[in-house]
N, C-alpha and C positions, 0 to 999 in steps of 0.2 A: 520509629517507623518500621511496619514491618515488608522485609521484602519482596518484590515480586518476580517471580521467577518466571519463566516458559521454555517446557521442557519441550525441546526439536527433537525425534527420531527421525531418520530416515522417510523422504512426505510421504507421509500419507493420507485419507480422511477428505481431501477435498471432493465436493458433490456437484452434482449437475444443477442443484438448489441448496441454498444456506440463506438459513432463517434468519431475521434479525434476533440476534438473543442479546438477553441480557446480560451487566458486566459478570453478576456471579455467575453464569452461565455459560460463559467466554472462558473464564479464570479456571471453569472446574474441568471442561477440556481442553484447555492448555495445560492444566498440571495433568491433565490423562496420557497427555504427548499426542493429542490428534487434534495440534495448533490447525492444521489443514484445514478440520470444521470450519473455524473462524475465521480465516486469513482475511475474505474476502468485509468482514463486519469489522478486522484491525485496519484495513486499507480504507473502510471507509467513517472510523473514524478520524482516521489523518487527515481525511478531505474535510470532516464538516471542521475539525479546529483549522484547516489551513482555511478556510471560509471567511469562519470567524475574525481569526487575526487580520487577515486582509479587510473585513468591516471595519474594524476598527481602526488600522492603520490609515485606509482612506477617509476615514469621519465625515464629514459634511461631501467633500469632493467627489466629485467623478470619477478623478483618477488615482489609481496610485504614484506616491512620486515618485524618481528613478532610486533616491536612496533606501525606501522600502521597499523595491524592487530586489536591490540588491540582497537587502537585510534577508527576506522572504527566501531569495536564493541557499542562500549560504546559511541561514536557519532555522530553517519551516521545516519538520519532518517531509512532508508529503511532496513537497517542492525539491526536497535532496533526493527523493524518493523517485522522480521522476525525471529529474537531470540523468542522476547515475542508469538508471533504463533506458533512457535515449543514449545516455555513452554508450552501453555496453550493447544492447540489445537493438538500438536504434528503433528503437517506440517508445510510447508509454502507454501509462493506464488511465483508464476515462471509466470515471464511479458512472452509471444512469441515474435519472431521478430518483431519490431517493427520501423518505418523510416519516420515519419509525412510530407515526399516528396513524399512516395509511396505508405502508405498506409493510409484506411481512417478508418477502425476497430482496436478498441483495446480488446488485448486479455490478460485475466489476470485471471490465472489457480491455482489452489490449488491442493497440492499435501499432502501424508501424507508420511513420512519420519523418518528413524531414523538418528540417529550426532553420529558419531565417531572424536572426537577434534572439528576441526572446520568443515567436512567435511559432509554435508548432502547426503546420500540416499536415493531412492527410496524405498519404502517398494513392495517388490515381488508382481508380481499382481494388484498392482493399478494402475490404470491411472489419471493422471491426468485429472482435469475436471474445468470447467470455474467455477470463484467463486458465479455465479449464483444460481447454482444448490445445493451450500449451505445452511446450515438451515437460518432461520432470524433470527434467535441469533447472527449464526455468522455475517451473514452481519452484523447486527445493529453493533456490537464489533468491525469489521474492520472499518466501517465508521467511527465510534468517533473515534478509535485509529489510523487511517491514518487522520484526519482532525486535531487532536492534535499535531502528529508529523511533519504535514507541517510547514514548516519554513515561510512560505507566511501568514498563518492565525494566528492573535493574538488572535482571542477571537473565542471560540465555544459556542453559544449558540443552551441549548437542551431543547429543546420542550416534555410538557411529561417526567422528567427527568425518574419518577417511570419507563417505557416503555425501559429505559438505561441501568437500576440496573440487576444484575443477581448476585446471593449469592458470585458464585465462582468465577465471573471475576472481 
């Protein structure tokens, strides 16, 4: 196997628009170190396989049961992905419609929320907003924490680690 690496510098490269590209496409600016390009087409591949598994987990039923609940929790990228953002940052992220037949923008929105069980709300009055327009803290934090939990990347290296660290994350 050969391995896949993604090299972090210090964020940079995220746009006010990001194309759906393809994997080689993906792979060859992430080795350029401008993962940033992509963040928002890594995030939302976590979503279509977290999708997926939850289809299949549920099979025939309507629901999911509480032990696939659980399972999904504790090891579905996307779903650890968004636990740890509500821990830390108290939101998450919410991919828009999305269908790589139809469309050619990915949208990938940050919201702030509070959890009742397993149940997130909206906090009254905010809107949801591209994760753009986020501090670069956060970006920097979502980049390493979505390029660690891809299942595709074994190895992150980070450029700059100091530019990484932040006391409380």
């Amino acid at each position: 196997k050969i391995p896949m690496i993604a090299y972090l510098p210090t964020f940079a490269g995220i746009a006010s628009k990001e194309e759906w590209y393809s994997k080689a496409s993906r792979n060859k600016l992430i080795g350029q170190g401008v993962a940033g390009a992509v963040l928002r087409n890594q995030i939302m591949e976590l979503y279509f396989k977290n999708v997926e598994e939850k289809k299949r987990r549920k099979g025939n039923g309507k629901r999911l049961k509480k032990a696939d609940v659980k399972w999904l929790l504790a090891n579905e990228p996307y779903e650890i992905l968004n636990e740890t953002i509500y821990e830390i940052f108290k939101g998450i992220i919410i991919p828009t419609n999305f269908d790589p037949a139809f469309n050619t923008y990915v949208d990938i929105n940050f919201a702030k929320v509070t959890k009742t069980g397993l149940t997130y709300s909206l906090l009254p009055g905010y809107n949801r907003r591209d994760i753009m327009v986020e501090g670069s803290g956060f970006l920097q934090w979502l980049s390493v924490y979505t390029f660690v939990l891809s299942p595709e990347i074994d190895t992150v290296l980070l450029d700059e680690p100091d530019a990484h660290l932040h006391s409380t994350l």
